[in-house]
VOPAGU-2260 file (C-alpha; in pm, 1 decimal, decimal comma):
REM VOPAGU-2260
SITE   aa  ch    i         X         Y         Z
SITE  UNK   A    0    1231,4     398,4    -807,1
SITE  UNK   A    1     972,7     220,8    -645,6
SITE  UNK   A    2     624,3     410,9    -625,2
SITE  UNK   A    3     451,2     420,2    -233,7
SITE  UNK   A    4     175,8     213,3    -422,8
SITE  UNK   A    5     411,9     -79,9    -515,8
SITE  UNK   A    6     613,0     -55,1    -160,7
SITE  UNK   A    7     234,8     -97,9      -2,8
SITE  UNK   A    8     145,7    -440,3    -233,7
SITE  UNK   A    9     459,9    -548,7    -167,4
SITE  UNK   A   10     427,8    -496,2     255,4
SITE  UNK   A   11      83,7    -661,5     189,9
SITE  UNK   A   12     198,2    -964,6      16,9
SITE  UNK   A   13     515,6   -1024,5     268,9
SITE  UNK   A   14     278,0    -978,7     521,9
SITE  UNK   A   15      44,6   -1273,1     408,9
SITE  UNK   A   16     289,6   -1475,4     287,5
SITE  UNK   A   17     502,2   -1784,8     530,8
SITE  UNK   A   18     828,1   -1568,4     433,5
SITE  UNK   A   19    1000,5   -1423,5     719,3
SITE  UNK   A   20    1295,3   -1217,9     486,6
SITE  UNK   A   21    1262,3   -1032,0     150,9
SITE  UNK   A   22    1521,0    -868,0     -32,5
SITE  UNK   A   23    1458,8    -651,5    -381,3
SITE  UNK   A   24    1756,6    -426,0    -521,4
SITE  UNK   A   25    1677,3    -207,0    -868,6
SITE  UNK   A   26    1831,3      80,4   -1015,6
SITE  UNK   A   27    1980,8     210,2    -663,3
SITE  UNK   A   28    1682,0     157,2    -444,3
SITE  UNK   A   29    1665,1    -145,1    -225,5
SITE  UNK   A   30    1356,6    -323,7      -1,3
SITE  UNK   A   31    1484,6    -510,0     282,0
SITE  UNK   A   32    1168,8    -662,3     491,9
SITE  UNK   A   33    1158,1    -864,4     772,3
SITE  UNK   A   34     958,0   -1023,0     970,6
SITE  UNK   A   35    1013,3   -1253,4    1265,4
SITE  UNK   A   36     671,2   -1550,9    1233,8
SITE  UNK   A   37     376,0   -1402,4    1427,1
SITE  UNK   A   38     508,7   -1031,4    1376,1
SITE  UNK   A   39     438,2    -738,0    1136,1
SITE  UNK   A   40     660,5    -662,9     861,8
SITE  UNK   A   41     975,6    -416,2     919,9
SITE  UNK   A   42    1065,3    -253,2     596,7
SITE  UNK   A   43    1352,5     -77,4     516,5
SITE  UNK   A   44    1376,4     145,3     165,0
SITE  UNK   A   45    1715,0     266,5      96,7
SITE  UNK   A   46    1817,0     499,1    -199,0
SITE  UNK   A   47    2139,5     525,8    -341,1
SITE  UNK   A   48    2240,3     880,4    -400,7
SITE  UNK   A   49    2549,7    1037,8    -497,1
SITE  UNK   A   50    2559,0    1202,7    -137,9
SITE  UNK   A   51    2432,5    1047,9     199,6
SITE  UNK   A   52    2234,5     741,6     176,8
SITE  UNK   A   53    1840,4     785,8     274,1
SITE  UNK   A   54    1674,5     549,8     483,0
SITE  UNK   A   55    1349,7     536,0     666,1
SITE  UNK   A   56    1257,9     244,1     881,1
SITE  UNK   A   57     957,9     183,3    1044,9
SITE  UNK   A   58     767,5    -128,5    1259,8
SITE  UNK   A   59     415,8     -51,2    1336,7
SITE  UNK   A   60     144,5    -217,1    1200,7
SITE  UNK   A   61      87,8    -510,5     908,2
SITE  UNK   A   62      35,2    -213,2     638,8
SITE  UNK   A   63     258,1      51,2     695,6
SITE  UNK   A   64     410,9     353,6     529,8
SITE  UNK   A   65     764,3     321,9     391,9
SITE  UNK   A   66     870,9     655,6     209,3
SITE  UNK   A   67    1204,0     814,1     116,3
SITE  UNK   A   68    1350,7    1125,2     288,4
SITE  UNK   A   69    1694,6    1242,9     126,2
SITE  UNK   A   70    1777,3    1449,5     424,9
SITE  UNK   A   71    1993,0    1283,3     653,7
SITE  UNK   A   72    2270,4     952,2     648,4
SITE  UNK   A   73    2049,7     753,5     817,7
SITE  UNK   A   74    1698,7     877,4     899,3
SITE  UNK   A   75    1426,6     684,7    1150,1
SITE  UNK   A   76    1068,8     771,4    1083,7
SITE  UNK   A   77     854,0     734,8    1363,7
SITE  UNK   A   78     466,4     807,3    1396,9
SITE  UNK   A   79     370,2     918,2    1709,9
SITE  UNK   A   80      14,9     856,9    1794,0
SITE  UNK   A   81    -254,9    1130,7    1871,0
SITE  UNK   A   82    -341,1    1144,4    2225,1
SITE  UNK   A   83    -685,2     967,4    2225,1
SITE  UNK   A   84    -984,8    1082,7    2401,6
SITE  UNK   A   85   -1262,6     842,9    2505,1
SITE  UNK   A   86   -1488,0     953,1    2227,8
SITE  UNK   A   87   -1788,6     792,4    2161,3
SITE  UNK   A   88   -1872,8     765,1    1764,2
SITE  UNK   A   89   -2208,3     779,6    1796,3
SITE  UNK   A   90   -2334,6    1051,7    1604,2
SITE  UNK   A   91   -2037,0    1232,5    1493,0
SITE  UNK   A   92   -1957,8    1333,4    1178,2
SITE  UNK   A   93   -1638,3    1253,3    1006,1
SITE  UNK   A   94   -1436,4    1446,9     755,4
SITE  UNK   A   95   -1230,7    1229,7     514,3
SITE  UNK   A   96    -974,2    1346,6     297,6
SITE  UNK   A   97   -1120,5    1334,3     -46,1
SITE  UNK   A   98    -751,4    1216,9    -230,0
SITE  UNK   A   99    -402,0    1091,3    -142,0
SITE  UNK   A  100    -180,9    1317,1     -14,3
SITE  UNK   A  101      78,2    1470,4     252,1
SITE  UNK   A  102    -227,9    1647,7     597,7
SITE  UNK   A  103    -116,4    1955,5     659,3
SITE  UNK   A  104    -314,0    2134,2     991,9
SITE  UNK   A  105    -173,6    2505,1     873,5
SITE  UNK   A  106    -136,8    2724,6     572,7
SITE  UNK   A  107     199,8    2735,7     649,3
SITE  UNK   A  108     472,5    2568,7     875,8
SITE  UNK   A  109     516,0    2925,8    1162,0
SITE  UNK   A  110      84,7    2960,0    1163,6
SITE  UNK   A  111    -146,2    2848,4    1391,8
SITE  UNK   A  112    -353,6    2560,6    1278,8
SITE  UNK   A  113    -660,6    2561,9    1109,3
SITE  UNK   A  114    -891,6    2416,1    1379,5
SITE  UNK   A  115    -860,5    2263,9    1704,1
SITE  UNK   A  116   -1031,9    2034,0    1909,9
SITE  UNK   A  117   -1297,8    2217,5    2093,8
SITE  UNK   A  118   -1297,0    2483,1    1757,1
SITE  UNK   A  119   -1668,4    2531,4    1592,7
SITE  UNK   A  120   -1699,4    2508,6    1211,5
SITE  UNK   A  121   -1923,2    2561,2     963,8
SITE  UNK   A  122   -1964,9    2398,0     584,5
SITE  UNK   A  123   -1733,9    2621,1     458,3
SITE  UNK   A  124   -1471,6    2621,3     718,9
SITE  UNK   A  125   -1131,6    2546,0     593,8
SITE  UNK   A  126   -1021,1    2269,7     833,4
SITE  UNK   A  127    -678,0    2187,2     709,4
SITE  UNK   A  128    -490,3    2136,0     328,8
SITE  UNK   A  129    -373,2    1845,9     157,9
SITE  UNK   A  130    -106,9    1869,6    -103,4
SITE  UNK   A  131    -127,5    1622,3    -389,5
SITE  UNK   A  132     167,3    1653,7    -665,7
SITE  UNK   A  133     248,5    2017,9    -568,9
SITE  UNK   A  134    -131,1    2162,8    -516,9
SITE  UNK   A  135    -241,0    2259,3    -234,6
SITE  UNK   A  136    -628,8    2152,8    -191,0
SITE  UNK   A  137    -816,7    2315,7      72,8
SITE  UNK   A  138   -1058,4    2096,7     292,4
SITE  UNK   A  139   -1365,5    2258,2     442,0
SITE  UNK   A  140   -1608,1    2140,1     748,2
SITE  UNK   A  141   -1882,3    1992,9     529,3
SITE  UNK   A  142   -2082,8    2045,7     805,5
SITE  UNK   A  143   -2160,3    2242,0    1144,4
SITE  UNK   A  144   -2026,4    2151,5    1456,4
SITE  UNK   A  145   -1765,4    2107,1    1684,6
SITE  UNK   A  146   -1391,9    1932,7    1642,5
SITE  UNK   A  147   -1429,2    1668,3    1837,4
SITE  UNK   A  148   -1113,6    1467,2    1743,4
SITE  UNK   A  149    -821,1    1505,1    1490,2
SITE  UNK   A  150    -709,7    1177,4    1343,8
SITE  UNK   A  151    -445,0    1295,5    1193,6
SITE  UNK   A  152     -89,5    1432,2    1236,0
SITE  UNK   A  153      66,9    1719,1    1077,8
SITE  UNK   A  154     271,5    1636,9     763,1
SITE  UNK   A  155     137,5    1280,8     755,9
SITE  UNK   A  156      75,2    1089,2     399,7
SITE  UNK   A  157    -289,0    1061,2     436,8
SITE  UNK   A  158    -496,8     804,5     168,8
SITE  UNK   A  159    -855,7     846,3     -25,8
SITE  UNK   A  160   -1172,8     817,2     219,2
SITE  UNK   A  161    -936,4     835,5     520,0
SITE  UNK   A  162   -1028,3     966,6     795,4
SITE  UNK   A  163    -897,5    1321,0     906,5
SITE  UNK   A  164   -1148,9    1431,2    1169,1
SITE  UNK   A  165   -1418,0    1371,5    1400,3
SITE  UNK   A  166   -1685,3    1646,5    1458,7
SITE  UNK   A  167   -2001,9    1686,9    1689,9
SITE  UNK   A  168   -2261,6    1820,3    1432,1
SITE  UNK   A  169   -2504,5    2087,7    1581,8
């Protein structure tokens, strides 16, 4: 099976390249991308397993994340966006996720989040967890303030040095 990693490179190198359809079949997984000239790549990663067939497809931007979820026949992945605020980036601070991993904004899936936007932290405020290979890492503040944005969605595969909020240090 293909690791995210490779399925990246490989979006990444379609994506630069003049071909418009690739195909790659190994050991029951298969890449199918496609992209009509002047377009981002469409991937589609399909596992073979003995029951229903996985399949996540997504069309968003040039790099994009292509992952497999065993849970349904067919499967469509879509990322919504986070409502954006005009927020200007002058002089905020933001909190990055310090590995790659799955953003989760709760301890657990029926509790209220962390933080919010509006919420005031301090250093040692636990803002939100990522999970990397089955541990749970909790992410605090770093600094005081206020939540100004988050970046992030809930249960979204989030990468070193991204990103996860935006906060108004005091």
């Amino acid at each position: 099976m293909l690791k995210i990693q490779e399925i990246r490179e490989l979006i990444r190198l379609i994506d630069q390249a003049n071909i418009e359809e690739f195909l790659y079949e190994h050991e029951g997984t298969k890449v199918h991308m496609k992209k009509p000239a002047g377009t981002p790549v469409e991937t589609v990663v399909q596992t073979v397993v003995e029951a229903p067939k996985a399949v996540v497809k997504e069309a968003a931007a040039p790099v994009q994340e292509a992952t497999q979820m065993p849970t349904a026949p067919v499967q469509e992945a879509k990322q919504a966006e986070p409502p954006k605020q005009e927020v200007k980036a002058d002089n905020l601070h933001k909190i990055t996720s310090p590995m790659v991993g799955t953003f989760y904004a709760a301890p657990s899936p029926d509790a209220a989040p962390y933080v919010k936007v509006g919420d005031k932290v301090k250093t040692d405020t636990i803002v939100c967890i990522i999970e990397a290979m089955k541990l749970f890492n909790e992410i605090e503040a770093e600094v005081n303030g206020e939540i100004v944005e988050i970046l992030v969605q809930n249960g979204q595969l989030v990468e070193y040095g991204q990103p996860l909020f935006l906060v108004k240090p005091e």
